[in-house]
Structures are given as structure tokens and as C-alpha cells.
Backbone bond lengths (Angstrom), bond angles and torsions (degrees), N, CA, C in turn:
res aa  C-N    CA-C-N  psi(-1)  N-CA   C-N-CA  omega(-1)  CA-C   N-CA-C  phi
1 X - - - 1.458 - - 1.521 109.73 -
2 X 1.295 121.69 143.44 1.445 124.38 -175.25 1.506 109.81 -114.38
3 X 1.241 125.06 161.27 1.314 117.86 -149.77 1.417 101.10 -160.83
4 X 1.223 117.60 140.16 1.592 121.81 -145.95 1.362 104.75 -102.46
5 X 1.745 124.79 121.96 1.282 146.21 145.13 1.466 145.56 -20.16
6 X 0.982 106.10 -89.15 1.529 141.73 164.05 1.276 124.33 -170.40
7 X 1.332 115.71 -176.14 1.564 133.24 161.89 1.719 102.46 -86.53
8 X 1.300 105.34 159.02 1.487 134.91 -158.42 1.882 99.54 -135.19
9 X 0.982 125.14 126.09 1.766 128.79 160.37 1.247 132.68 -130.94
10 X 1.307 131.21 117.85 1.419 123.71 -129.61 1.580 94.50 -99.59
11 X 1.287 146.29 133.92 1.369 142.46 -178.27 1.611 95.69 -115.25
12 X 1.412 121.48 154.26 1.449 107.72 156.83 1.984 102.37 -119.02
13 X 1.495 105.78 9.63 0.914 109.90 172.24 1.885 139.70 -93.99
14 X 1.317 112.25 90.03 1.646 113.99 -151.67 1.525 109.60 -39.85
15 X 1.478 125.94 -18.88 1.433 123.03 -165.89 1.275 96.36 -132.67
16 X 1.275 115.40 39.41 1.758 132.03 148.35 1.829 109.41 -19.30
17 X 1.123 104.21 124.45 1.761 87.70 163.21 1.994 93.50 -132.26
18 X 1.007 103.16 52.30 1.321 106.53 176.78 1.782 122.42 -88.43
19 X 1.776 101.37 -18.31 1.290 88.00 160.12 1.632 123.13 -77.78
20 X 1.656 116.35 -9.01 1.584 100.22 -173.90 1.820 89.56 -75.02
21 X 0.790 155.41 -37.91 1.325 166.24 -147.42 1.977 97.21 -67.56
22 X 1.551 81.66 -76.48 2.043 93.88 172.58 1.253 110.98 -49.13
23 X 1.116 125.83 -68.89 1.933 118.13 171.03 0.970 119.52 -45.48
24 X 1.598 138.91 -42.71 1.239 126.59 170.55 1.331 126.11 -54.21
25 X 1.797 106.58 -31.50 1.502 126.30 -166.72 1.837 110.08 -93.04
26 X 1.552 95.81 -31.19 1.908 101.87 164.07 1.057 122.76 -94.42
27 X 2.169 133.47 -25.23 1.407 89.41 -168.80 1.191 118.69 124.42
28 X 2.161 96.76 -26.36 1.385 119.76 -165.93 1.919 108.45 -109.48
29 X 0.863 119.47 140.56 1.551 116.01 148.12 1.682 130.45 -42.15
30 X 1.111 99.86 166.60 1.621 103.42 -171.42 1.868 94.84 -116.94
31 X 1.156 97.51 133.04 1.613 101.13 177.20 1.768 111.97 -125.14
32 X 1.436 118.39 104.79 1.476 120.89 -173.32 1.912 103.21 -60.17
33 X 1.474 87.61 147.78 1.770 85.06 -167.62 2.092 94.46 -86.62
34 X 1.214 94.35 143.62 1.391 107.17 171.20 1.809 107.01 -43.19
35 X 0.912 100.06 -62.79 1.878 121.23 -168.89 1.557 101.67 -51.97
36 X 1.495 116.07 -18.96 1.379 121.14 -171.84 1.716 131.02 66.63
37 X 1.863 92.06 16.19 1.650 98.01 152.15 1.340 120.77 -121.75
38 X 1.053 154.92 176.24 1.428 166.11 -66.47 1.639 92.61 -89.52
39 X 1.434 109.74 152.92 1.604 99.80 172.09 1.174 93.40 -96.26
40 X 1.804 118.16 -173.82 1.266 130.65 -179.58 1.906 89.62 -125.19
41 X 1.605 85.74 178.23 1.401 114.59 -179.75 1.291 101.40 -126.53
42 X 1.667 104.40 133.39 1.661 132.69 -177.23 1.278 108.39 -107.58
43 X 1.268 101.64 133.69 1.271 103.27 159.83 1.690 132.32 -117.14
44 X 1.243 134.30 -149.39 1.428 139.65 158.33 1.806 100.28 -38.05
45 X 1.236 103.17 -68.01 1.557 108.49 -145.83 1.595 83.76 -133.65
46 X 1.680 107.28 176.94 1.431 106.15 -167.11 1.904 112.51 -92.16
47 X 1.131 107.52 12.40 1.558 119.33 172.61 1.525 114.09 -104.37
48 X 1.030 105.79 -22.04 1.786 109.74 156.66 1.620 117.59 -55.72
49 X 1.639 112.77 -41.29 1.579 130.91 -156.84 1.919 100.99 -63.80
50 X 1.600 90.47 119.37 1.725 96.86 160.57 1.058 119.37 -106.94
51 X 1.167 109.35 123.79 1.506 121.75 -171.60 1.363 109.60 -93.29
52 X 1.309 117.60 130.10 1.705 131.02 -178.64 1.588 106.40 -95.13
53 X 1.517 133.73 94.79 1.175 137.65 -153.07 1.923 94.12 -119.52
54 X 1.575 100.04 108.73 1.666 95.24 174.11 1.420 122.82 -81.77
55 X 1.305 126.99 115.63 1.631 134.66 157.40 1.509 113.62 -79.69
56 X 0.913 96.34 156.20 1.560 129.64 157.91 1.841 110.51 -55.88
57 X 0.956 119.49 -65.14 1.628 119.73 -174.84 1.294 112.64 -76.61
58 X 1.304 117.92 144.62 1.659 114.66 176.89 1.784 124.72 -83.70
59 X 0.813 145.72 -145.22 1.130 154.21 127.57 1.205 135.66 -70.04
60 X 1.709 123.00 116.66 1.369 119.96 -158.43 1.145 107.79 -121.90
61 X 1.348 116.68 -46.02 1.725 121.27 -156.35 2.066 95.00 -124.70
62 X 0.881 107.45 163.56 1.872 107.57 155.74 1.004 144.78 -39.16
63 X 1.569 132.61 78.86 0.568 144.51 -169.02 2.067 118.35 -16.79
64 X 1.177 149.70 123.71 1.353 148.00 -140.40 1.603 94.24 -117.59
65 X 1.665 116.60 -43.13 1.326 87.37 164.50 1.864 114.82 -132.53
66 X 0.860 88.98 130.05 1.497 98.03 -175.40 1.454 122.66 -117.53
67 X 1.895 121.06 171.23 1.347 108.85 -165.50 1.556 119.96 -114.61
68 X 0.976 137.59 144.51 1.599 128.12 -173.48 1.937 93.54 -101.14
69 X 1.335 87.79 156.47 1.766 97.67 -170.04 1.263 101.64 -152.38
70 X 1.567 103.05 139.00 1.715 110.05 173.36 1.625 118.30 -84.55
71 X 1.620 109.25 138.05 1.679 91.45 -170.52 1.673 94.89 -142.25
72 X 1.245 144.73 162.88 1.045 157.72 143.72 1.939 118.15 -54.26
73 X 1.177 118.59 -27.38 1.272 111.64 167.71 1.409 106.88 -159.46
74 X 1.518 136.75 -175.26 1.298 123.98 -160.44 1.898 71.70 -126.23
75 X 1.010 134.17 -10.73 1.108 147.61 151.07 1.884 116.41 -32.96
76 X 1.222 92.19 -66.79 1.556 106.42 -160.93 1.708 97.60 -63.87
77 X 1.679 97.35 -25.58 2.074 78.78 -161.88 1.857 83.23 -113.70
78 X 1.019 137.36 39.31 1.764 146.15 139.81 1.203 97.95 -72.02
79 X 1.562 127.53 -61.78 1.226 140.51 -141.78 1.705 93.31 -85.22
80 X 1.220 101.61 -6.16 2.162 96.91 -172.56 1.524 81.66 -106.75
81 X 1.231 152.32 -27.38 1.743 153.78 138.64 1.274 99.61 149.90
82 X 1.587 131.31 40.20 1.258 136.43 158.88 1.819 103.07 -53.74
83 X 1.393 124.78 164.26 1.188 106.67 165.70 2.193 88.00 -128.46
84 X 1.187 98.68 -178.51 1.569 103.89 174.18 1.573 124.62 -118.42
85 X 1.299 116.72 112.91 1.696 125.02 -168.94 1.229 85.20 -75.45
86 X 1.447 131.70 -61.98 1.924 113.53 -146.23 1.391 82.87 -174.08
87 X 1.925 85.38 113.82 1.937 92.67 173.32 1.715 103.43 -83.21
88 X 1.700 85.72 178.71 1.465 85.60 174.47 1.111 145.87 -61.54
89 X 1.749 95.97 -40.73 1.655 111.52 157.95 1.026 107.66 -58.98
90 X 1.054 160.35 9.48 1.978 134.49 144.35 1.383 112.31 -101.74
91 X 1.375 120.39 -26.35 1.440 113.07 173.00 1.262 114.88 -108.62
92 X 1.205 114.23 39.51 1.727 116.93 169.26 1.483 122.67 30.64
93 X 1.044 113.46 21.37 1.555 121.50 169.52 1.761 109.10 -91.13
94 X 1.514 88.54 174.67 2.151 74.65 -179.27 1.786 80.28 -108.85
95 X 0.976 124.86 81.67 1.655 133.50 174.29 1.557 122.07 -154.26
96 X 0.764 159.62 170.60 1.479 167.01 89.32 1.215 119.27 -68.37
97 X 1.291 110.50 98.77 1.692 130.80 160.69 1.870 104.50 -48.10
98 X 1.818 101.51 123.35 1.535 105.26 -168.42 1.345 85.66 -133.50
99 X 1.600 107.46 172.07 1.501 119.35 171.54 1.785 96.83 -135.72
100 X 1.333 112.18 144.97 1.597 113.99 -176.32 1.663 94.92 -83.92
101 X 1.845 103.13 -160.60 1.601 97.74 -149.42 2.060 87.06 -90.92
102 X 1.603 126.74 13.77 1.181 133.98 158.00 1.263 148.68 -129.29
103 X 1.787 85.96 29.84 1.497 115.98 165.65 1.553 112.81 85.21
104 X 1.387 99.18 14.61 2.197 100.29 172.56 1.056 109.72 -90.94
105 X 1.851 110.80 107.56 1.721 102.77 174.39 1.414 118.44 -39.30
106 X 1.091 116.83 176.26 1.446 152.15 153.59 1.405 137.54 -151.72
107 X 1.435 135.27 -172.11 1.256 150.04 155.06 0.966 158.98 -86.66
108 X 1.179 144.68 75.68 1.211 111.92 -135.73 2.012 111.22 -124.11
109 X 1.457 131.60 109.15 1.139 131.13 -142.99 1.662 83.41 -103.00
110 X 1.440 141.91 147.34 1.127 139.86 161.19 1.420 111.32 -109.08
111 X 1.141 104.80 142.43 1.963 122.66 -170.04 1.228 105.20 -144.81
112 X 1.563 124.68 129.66 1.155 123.85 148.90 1.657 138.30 -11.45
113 X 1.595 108.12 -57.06 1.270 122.42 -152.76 1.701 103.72 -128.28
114 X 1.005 114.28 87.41 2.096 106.75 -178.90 1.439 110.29 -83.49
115 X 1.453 95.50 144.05 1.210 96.20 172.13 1.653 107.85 -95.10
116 X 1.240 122.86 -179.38 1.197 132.12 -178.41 1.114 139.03 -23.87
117 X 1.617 104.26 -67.56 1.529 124.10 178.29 1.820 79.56 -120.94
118 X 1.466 97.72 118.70 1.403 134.29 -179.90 1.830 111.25 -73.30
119 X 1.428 115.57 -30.21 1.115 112.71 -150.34 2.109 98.68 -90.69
120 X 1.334 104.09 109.57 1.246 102.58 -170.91 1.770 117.96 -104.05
121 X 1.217 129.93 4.29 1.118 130.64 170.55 1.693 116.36 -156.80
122 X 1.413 116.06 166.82 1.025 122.50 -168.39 1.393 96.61 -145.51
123 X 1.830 116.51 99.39 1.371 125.15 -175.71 1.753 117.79 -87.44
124 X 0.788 123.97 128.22 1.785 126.49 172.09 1.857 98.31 -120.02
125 X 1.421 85.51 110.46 1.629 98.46 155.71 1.647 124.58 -67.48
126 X 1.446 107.81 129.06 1.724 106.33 -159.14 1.237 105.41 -132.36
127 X 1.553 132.32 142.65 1.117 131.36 171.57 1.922 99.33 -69.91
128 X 1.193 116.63 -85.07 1.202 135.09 155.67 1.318 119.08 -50.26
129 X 2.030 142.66 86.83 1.130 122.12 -147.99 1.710 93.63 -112.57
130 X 1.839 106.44 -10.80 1.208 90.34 -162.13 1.922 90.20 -92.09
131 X 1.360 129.42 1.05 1.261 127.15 -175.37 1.666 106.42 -92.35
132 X 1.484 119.85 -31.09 1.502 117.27 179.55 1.300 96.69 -93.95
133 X 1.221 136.80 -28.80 1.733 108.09 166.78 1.410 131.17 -78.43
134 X 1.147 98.10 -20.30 1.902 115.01 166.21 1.845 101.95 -61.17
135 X 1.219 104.76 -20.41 1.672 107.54 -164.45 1.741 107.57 -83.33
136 X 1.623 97.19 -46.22 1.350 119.56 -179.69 1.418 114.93 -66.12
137 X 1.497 117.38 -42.84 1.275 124.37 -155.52 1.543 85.79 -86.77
138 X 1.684 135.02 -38.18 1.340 126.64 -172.67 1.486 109.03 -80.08
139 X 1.783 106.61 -8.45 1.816 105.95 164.80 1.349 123.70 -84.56
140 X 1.824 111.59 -30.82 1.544 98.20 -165.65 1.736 98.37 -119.35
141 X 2.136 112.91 29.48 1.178 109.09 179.23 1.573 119.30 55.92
142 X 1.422 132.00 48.07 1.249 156.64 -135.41 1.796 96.21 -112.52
143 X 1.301 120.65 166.24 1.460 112.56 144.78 1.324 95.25 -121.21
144 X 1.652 106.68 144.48 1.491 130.80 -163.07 1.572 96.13 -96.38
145 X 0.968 133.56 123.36 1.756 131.49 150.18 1.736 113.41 -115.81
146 X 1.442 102.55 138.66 1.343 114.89 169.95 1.250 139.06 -90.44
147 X 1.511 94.82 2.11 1.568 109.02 160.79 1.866 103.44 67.01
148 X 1.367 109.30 25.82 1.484 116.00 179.66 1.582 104.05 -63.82
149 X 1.633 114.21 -29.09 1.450 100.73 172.01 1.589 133.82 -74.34
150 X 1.512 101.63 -3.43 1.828 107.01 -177.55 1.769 89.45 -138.11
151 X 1.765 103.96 69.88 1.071 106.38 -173.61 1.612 142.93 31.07
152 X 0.962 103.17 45.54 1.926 105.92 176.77 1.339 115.89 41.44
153 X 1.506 121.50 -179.19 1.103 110.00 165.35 1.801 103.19 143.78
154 X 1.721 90.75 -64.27 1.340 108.26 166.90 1.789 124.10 -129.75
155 X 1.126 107.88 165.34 1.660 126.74 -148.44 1.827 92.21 -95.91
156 X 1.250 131.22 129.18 1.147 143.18 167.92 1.943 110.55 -113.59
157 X 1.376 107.90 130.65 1.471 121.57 174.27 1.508 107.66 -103.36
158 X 1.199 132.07 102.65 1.224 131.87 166.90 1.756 115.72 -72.50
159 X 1.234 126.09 162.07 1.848 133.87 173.39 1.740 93.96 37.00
160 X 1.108 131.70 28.89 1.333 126.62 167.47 1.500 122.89 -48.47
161 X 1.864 96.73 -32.57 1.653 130.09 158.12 1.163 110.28 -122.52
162 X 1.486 90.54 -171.31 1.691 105.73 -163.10 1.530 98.73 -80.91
163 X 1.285 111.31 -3.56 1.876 113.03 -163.64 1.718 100.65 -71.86
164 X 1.208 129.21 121.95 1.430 110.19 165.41 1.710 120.00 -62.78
165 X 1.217 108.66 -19.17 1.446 108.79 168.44 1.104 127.22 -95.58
166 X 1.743 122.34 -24.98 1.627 126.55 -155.96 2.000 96.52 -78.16
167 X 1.069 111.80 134.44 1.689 109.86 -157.66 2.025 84.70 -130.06
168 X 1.567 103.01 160.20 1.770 98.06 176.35 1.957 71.00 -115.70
169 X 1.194 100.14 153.00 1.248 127.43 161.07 1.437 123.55 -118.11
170 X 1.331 136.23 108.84 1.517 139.27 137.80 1.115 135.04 -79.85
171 X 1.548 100.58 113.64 1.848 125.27 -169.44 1.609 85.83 -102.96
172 X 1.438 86.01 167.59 1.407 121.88 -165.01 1.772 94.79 -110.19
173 X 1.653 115.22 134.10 1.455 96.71 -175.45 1.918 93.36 -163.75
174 X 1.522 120.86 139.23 1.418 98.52 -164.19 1.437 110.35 -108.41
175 X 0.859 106.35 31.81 1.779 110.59 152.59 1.519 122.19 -106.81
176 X 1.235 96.78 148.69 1.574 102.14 -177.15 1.316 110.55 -104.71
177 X 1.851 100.77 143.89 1.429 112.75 -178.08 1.658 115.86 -53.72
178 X 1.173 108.03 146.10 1.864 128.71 -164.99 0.918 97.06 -105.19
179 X 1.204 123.65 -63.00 1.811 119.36 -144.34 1.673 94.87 -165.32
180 X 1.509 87.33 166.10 1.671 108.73 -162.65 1.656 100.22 -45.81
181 X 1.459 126.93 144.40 1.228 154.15 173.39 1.570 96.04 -64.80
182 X 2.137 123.07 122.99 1.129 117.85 163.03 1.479 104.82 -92.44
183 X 1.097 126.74 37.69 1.501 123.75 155.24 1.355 115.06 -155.39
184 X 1.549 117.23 134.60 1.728 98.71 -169.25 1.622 86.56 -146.41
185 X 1.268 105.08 -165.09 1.729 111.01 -165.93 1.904 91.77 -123.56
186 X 1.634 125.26 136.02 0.850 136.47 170.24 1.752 114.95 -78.39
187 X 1.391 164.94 141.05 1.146 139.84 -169.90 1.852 95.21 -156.07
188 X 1.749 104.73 139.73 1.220 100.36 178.67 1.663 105.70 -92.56
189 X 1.414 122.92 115.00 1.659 118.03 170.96 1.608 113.55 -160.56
190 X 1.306 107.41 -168.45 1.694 110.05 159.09 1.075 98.03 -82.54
191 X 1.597 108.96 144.35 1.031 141.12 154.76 1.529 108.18 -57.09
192 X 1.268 117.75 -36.05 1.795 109.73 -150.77 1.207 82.83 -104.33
193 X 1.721 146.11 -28.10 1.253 115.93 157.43 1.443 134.00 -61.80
194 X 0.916 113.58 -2.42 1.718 105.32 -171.63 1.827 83.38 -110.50
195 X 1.050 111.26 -50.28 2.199 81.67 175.94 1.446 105.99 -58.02
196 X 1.470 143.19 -30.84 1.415 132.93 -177.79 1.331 109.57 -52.26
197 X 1.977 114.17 -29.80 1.337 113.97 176.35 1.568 124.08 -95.75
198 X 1.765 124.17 -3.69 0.898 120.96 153.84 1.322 110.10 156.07
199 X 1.566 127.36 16.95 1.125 135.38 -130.45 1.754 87.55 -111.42
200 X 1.391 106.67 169.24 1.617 100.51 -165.34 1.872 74.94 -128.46
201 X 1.757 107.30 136.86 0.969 113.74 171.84 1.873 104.20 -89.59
202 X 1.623 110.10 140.68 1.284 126.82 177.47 1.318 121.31 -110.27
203 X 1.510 121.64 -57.24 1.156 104.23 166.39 1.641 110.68 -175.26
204 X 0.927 125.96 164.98 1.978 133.14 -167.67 0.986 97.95 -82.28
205 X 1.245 124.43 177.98 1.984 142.51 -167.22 1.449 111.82 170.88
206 X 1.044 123.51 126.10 1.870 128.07 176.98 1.624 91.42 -47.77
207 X 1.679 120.66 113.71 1.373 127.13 154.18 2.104 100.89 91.91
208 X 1.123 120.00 15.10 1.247 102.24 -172.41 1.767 100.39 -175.01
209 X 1.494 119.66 142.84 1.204 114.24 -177.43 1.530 104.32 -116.92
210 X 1.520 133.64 160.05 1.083 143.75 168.59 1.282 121.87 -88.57
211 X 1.496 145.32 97.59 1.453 132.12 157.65 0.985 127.32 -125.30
212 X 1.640 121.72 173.02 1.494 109.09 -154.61 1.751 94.27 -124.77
213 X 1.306 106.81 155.21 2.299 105.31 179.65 1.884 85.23 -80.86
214 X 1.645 74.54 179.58 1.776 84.36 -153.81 1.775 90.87 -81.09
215 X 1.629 128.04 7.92 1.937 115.89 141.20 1.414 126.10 -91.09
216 X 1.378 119.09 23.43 1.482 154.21 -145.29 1.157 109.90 7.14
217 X 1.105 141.87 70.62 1.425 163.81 108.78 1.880 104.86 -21.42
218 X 1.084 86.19 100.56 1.812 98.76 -173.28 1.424 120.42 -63.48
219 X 1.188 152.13 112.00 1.224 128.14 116.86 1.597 141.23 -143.01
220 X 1.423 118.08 -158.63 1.097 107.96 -145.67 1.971 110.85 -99.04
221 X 1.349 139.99 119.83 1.117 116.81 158.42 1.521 122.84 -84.40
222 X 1.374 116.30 -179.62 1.549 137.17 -169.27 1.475 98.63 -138.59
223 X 1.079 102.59 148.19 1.745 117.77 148.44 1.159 113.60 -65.59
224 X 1.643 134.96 146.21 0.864 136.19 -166.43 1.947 95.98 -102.87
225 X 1.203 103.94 139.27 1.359 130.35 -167.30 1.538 105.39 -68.37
């Protein structure tokens, strides 16, 4: 059984300051990286932690999986240099479509009252959403909902983490993934169990392996400590 990490955020920029941005926007602390590139974001516990991971390639197309976050105004996280794709009032959703200060959508749900660590979902755009969350939820022992009560459509993972709220969501969306995912999920397990269940091996790393779900949606496991 594999068992969930953190979040991962891909920068191609070496002097990233995108974790003060994420902590301000989750909830979490800012942690300077030893190595002296990108810091990360801390949280409570180590499944809260966003990790600021620098590449080589920039950002091209829409981001495929992205995060929804609880906020008090769509105001408060402009003013941290979010900008706004499509508020709610025009797209009749209870959301505001945001971009961070390096262009990775997000979500943004407004509530009266936040709790702590703000960051409440983790969305993957899916051709097939009810076949890659059936995949996930039978990898990280998940409960699967179909959301038959707010009309179906898309695939919900409940306790996927330790968060009683943090949920993975699979939407339905009709373009197909391009290129590597700038946000992916870190997970402690075997490697050779999750390809036994369908997983496409990508590639080795000192302490950590790369694989992709069977819409190859990348990420990374660990040995468990």
C-alpha cells in the first residue's frame, strides 16, 4: 500500500520566491532550502509540506493538476500577487479560477471562517476520471465517491491523507495531457507495487523513484523511513 507525502511545485525559476506566496496562501511556513535554491512550504505535519522543485522547462500550457484553497477574500490573495482568470460571478461556479505569482492555476473557494491549513483539495484533470481515481483510491486505500449527490460527473478521494478535509478530485476535461505535470503528489511505497497495478515506470533518482498513473500523471515515490 502506498501512502501519501506531500505536494511537489515545479519552478523553472532558481530564485523562486513562490513558497512565501504558498504559505501565505496555505497556512504553512516558509522553509529556506539547504542547497540554497527554492524554499519550501511547511506545514502542521509532513503531508501538509509544498515542495518548490526547480526544472529546467517553464510553464506552457494549463497546468493538469492543480490546488483548490480556502480564503476569506479573493482580495486578500491578489494583494499576495495572485492574479484572477474567471471569478465566480461570471462562471457560476462557487470558485474563482486564480493563477499564482508563476502562472499555476488554482482555486479559490471563499468562507467566512478558515481553518488553519487552508489548502483543501488537490484537482487532476482526467480524460477517464472515474478510471484514474478508481486507480488512486485502490493505490493509497482511499474512499471513492461519485459525487451522485451534486450531480456526477467527477470522481472524489476521501482520507487519501491524513487531512480530514484535503480530498484529490478527478474532473473530466477534453484535452489531452502534453507535457510533464508542474504539480504532482510525492508518496511513501514500492515502487514495484504500484507498476504491478498499472503504473508506467519513468525514471530513477538517488532516494526516490518516478512513475506515472495509467493517464501518466507523474509522480514520485520514497522508501518509507
Amino acid at each position: 500500500m502506498a501512502r501519501f507525502r506531500c505536494v511537489c511545485i515545479d519552478t523553472a525559476n532558481p530564485a523562486s520566491d513562490l513558497a512565501t506566496f504558498w504559505a501565505a496562501v496555505s497556512g504553512g511556513t516558509v522553509r529556506a532550502a539547504e542547497s540554497g535554491g527554492p524554499a519550501d512550504v511547511i506545514g502542521r505535519a509532513e503531508h501538509e509540506n509544498l515542495l518548490v522543485v526547480p526544472v529546467p522547462e517553464p510553464k506552457t500550457v494549463k497546468n493538469r493538476v492543480h490546488l483548490d484553497v480556502y480564503t476569506q477574500s479573493v482580495d486578500d490573495l491578489t494583494a499576495l500577487g495572485a492574479l484572477v482568470d474567471l471569478p465566480a460571478e461570471e462562471s457560476g461556479f462557487s470558485w474563482t479560477t486564480m493563477r499564482d505569482p508563476e502562472g499555476n492555476e488554482f482555486c479559490a473557494f471563499v468562507r467566512d471562517t478558515l481553518p488553519q491549513w487552508r489548502v483543501h483539495g488537490i484537482v487532476v484533470d482526467s480524460a477517464d476520471p472515474e478510471r484514474v481515481a478508481t486507480w488512486w483510491a485502490e493505490a493509497l486505500r482511499a474512499e471513492l465517491s461519485d459525487n451522485a449527490e451534486h450531480g456526477g460527473g467527477w470522481w472524489t478521494l476521501l482520507h487519501a491523507t491524513p487531512d480530514d478535509v484535503l480530498t484529490m478530485d478527478f474532473v473530466p476535461v477534453p484535452e489531452p495531457k502534453t507535457v510533464k505535470n508542474r504539480v504532482h503528489c510525492d508518496l511513501y511505497g514500492d515502487p514495484a507495487e504500484l507498476l504491478g497495478r498499472g503504473a508506467t515506470h519513468l525514471w530513477d533518482r538517488p532516494g526516490w523513484t518516478t512513475l506515472a498513473d495509467p493517464e501518466g500523471n507523474e509522480f514520485c515515490v520514497l522508501p518509507e523511513a
